[in-house]
Backbone as CSV, one residue per row, in Angstrom:
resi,resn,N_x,N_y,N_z,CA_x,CA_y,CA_z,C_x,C_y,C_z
1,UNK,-51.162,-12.345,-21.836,-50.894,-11.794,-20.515,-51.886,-12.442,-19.540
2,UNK,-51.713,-13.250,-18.593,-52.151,-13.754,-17.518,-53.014,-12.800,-16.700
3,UNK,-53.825,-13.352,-15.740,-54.607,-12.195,-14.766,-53.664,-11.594,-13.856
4,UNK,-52.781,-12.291,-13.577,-52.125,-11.723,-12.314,-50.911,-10.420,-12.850
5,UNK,-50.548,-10.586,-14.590,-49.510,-9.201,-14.852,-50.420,-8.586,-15.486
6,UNK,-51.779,-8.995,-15.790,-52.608,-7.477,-15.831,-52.505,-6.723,-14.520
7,UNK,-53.170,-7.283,-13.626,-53.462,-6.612,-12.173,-52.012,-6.376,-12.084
8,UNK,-50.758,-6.387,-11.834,-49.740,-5.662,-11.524,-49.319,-4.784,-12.445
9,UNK,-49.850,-5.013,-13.839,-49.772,-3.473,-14.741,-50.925,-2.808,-14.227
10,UNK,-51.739,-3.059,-14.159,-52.990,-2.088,-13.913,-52.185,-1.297,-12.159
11,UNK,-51.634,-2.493,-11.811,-51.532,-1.406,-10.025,-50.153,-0.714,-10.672
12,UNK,-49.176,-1.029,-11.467,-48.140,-0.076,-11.346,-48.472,1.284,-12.088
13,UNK,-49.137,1.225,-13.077,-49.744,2.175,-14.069,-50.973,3.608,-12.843
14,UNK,-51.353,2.774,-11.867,-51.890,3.743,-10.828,-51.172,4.221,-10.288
15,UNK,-50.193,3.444,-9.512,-49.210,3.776,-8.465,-48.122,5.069,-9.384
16,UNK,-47.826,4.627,-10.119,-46.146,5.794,-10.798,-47.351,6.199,-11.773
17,UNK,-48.655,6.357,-11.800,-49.021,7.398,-13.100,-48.101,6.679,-14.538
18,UNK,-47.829,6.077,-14.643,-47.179,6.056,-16.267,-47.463,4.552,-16.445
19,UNK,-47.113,4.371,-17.922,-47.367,3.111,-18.629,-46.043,1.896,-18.616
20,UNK,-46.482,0.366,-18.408,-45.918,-0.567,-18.332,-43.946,-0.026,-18.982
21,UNK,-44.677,0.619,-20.239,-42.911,1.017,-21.516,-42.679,2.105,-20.458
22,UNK,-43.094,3.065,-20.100,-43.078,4.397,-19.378,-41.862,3.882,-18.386
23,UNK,-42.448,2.909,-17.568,-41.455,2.567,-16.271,-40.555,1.903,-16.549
24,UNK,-40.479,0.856,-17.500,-39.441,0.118,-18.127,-38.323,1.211,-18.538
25,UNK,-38.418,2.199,-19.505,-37.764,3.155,-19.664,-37.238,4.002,-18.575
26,UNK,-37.813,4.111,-17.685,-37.674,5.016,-16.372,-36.146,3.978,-16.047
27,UNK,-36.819,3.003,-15.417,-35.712,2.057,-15.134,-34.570,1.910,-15.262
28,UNK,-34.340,1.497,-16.538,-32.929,1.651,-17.382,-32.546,2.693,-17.411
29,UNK,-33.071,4.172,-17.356,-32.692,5.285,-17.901,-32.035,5.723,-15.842
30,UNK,-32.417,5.306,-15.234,-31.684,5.133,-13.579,-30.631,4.597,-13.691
31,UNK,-29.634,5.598,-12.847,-28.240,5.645,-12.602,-28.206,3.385,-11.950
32,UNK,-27.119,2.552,-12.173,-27.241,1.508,-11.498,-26.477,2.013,-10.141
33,UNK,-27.394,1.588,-9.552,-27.669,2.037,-7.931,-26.384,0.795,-7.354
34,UNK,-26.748,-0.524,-7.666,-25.846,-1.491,-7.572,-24.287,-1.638,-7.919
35,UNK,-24.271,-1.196,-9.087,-23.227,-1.189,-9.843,-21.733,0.147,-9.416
36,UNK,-22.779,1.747,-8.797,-22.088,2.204,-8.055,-21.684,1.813,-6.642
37,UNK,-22.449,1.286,-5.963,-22.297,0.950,-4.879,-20.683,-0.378,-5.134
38,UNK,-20.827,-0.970,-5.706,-20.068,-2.339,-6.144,-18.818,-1.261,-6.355
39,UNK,-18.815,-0.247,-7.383,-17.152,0.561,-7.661,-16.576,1.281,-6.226
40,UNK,-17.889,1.721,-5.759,-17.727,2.392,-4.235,-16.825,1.195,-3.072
41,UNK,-17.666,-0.506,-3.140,-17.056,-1.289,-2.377,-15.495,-1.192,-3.140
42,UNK,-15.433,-1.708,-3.790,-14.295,-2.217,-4.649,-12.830,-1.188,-3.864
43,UNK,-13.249,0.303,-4.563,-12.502,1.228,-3.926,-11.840,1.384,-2.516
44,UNK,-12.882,1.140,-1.639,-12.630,1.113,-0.013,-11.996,-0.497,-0.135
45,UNK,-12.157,-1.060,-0.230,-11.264,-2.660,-0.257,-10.092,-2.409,-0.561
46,UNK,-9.912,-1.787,-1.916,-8.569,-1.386,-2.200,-7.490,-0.575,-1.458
47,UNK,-8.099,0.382,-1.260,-7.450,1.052,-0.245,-7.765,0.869,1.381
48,UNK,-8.334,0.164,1.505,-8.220,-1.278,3.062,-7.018,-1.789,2.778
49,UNK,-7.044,-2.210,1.552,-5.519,-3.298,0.982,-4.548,-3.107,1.619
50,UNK,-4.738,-1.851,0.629,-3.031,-0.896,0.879,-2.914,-0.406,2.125
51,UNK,-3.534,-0.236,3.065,-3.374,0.548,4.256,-3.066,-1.219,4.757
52,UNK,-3.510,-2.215,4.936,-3.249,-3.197,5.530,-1.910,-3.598,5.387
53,UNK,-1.790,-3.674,3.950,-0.241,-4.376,3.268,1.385,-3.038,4.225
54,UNK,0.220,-1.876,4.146,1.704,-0.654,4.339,1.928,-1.357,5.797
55,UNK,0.513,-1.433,6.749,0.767,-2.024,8.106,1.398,-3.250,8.279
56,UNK,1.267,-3.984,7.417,2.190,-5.488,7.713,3.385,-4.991,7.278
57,UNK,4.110,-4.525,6.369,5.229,-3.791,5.999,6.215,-3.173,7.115
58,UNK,5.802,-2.206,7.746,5.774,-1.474,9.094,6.300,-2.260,10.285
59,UNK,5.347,-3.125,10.409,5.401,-4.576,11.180,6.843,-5.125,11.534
60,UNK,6.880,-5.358,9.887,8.335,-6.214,9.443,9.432,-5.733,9.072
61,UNK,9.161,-4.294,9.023,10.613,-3.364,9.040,10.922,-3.190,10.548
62,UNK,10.025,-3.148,11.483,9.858,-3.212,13.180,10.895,-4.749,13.427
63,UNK,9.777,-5.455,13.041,11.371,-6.921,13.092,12.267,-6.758,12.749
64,UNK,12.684,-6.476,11.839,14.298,-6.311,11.194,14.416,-5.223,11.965
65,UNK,14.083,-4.282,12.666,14.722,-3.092,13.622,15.373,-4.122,14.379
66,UNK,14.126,-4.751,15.180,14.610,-5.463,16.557,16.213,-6.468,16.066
67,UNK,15.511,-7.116,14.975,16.877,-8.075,14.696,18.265,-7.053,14.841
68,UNK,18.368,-6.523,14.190,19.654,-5.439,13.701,20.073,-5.379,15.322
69,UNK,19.255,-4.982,16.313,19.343,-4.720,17.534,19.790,-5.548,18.839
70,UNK,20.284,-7.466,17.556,20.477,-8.646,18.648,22.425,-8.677,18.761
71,UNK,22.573,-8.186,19.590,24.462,-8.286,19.932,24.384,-9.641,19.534
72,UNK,24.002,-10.599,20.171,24.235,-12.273,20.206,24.707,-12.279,18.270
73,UNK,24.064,-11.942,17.136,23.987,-11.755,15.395,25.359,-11.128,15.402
74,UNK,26.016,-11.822,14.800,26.917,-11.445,13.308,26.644,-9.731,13.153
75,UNK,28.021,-9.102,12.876,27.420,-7.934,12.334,27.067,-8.233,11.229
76,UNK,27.199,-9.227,10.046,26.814,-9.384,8.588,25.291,-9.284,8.557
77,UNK,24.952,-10.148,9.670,23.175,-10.106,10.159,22.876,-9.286,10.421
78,UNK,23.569,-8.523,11.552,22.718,-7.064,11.865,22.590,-6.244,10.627
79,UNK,23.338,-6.659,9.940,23.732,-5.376,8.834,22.283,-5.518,8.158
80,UNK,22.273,-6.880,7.740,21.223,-7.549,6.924,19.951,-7.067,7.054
81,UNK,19.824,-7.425,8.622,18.602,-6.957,9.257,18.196,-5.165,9.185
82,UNK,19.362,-4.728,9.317,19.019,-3.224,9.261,18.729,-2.802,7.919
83,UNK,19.443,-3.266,6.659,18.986,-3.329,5.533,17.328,-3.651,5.044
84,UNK,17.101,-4.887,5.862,15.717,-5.123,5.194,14.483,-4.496,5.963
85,UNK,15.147,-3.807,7.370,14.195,-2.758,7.519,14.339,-1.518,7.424
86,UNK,15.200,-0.750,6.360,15.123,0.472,5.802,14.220,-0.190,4.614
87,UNK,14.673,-0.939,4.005,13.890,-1.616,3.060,11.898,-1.413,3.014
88,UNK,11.926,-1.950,3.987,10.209,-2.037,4.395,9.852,-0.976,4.681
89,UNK,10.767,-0.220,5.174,10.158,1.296,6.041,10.133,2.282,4.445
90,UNK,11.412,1.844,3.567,10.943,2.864,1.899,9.562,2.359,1.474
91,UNK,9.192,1.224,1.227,7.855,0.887,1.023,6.855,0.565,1.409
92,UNK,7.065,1.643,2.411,5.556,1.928,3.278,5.651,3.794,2.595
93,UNK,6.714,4.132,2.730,6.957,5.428,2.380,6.408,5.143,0.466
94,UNK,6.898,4.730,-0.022,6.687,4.556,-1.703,4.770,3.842,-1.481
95,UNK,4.483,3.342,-0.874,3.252,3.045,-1.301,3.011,1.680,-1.884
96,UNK,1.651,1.475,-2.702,1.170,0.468,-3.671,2.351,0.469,-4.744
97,UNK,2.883,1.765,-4.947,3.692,1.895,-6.168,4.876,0.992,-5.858
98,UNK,5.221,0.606,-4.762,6.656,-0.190,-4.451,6.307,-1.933,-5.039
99,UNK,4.906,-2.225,-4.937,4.305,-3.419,-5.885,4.711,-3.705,-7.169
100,UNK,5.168,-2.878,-8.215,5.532,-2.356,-9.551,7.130,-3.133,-9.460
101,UNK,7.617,-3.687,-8.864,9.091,-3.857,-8.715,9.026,-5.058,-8.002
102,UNK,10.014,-6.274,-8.770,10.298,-7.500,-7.797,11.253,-6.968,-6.714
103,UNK,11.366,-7.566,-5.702,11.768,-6.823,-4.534,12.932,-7.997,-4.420
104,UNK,14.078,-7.241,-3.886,14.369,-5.933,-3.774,14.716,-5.080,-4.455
105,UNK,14.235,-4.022,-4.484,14.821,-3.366,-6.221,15.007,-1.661,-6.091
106,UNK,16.194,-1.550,-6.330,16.749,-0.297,-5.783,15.934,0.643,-6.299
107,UNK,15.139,0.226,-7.404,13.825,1.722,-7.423,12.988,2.043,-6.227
108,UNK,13.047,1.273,-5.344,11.644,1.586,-4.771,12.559,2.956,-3.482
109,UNK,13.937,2.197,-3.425,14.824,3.349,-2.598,14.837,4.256,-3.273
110,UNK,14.840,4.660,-4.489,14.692,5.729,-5.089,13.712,6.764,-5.309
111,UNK,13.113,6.090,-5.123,10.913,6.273,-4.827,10.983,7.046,-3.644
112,UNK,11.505,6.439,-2.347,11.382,6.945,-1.242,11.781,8.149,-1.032
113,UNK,12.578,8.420,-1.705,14.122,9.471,-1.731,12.972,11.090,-1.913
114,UNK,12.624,10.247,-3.637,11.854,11.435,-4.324,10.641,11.881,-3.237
115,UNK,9.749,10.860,-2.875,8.848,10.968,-1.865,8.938,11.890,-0.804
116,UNK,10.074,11.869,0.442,10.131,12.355,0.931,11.021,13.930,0.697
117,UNK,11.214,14.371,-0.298,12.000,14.949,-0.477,13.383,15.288,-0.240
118,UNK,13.787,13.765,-0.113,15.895,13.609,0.273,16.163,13.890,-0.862
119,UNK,17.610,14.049,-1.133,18.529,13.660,-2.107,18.647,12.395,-2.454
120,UNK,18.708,12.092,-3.509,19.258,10.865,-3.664,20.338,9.987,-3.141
121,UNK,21.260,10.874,-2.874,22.572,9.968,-1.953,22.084,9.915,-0.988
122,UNK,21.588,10.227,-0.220,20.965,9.795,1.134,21.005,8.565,1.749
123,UNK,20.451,7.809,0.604,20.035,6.417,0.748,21.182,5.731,-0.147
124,UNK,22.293,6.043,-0.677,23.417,5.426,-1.194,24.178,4.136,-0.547
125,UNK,24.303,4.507,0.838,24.297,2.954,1.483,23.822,1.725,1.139
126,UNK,22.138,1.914,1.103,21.682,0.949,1.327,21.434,0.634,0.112
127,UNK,21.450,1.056,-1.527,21.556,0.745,-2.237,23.012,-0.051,-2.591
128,UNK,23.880,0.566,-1.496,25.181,-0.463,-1.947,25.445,-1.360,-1.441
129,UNK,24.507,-1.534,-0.495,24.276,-2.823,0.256,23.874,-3.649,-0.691
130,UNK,22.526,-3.633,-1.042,21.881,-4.196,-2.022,22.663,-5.175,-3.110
131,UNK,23.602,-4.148,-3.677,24.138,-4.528,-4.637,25.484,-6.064,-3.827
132,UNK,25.643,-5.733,-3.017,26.937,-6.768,-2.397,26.700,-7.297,-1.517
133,UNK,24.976,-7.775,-1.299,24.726,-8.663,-0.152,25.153,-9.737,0.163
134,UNK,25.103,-10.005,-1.403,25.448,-11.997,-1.081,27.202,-12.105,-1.538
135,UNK,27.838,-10.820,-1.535,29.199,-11.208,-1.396,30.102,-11.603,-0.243
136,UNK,30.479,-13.073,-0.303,30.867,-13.878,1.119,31.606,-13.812,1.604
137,UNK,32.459,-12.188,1.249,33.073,-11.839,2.263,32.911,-10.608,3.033
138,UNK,31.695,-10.067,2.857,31.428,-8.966,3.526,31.187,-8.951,4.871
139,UNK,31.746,-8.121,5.681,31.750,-8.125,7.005,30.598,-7.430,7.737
140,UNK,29.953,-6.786,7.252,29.203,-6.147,7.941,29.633,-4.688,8.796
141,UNK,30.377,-4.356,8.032,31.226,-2.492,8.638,30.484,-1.668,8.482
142,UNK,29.389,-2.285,7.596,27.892,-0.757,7.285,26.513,-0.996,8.108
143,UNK,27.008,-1.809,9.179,25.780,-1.532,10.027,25.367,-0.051,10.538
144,UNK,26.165,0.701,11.078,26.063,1.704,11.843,24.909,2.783,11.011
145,UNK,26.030,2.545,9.717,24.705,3.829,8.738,23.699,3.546,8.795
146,UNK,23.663,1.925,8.011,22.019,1.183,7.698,20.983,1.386,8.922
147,UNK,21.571,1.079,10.086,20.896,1.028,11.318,20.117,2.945,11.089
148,UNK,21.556,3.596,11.502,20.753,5.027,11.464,19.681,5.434,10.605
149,UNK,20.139,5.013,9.358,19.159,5.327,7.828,17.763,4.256,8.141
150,UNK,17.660,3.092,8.773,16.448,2.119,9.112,15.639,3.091,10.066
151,UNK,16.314,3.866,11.123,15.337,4.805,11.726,14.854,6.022,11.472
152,UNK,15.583,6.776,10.537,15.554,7.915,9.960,14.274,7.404,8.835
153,UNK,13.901,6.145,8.065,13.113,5.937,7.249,12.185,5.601,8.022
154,UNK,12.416,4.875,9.218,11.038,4.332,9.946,10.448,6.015,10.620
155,UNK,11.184,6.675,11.107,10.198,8.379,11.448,9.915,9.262,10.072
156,UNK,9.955,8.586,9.171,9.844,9.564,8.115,8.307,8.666,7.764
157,UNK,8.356,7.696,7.652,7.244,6.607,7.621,5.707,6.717,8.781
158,UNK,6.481,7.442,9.113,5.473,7.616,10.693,4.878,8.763,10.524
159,UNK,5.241,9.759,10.086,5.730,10.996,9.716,4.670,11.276,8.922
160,UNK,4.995,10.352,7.378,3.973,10.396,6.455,2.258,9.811,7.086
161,UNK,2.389,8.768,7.813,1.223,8.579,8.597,0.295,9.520,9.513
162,UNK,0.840,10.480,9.535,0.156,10.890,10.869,-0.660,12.428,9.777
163,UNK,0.489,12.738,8.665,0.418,13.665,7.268,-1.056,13.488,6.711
164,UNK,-1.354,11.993,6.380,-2.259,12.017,5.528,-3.505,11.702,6.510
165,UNK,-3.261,11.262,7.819,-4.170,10.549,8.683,-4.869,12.196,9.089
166,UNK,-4.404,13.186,9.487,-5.114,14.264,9.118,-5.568,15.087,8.260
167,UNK,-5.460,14.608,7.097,-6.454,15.024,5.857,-7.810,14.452,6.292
């Protein structure tokens, strides 16, 4: 042992009253101060995530509102458009949990359903949309619902925001 980790055993052994093993033990036997702090960051990031991802979501069910909303579009487009923002507006409503599913995937409409407490047919449209999007002869005759059901999910979405934002 060198002069200089005597003199810092000799000053820590004054300072904390206990021996070189004494504090070593102390040490380790301390909660990691770091290591919570690190699960603590981790946590708030995560749920930064998700509050970010629900807001870009939101965003882009807002675009597909507006689209649905262009006379100049095809009703096949509007339809489209109103589709993929009921779409965005269920998974802001479903959460992180709508991640669990390649998209588009009629669970996550189903998610929403349970979520908000609808029925399941509720959202039967837009699951049958789903299913016959890319059939090339569809006209687009189910705008009217999709459109209604895109706003009925976007205030239910809003709805849930304002729910948990006062907890």
């Amino acid at each position: 042992m060198t002069v200089d980790e005597k003199a810092e055993q000799s000053y820590l052994e004054a300072r904390y009253n206990v021996t070189d093993e004494q504090l070593v033990a102390r040490i380790n036997a301390a909660p990691d101060i770091g290591g919570a702090l690190l699960v603590e960051l981790n946590e708030f990031m995560e749920k930064k995530m998700t509050t970010e991802k629900i807001e870009a979501w939101r965003r882009l069910g807002d675009v597909y509102l507006q689209d649905a909303r262009q006379p100049e579009l095809s009703m096949r487009s509007r339809a489209d458009a109103a589709f993929d923002a009921c779409y965005m507006y269920a998974r802001c409503v479903v959460g992180e949990h709508s991640e669990l599913y390649k998209h588009p995937d009629e669970s996550v409409l189903t998610l929403a359903c349970a979520e908000l407490g609808w029925v399941h047919s509720v959202l039967r449209p837009v699951r049958q949309h789903l299913h016959r999007r890319f059939e090339p002869l569809r006209d687009g005759s189910e705008f009217d619902v999709l459109m209604a059901l895109a706003l009925r999910l976007k205030e239910a979405a809003g709805a849930l925001d304002k729910t948990f934002s006062s907890k």
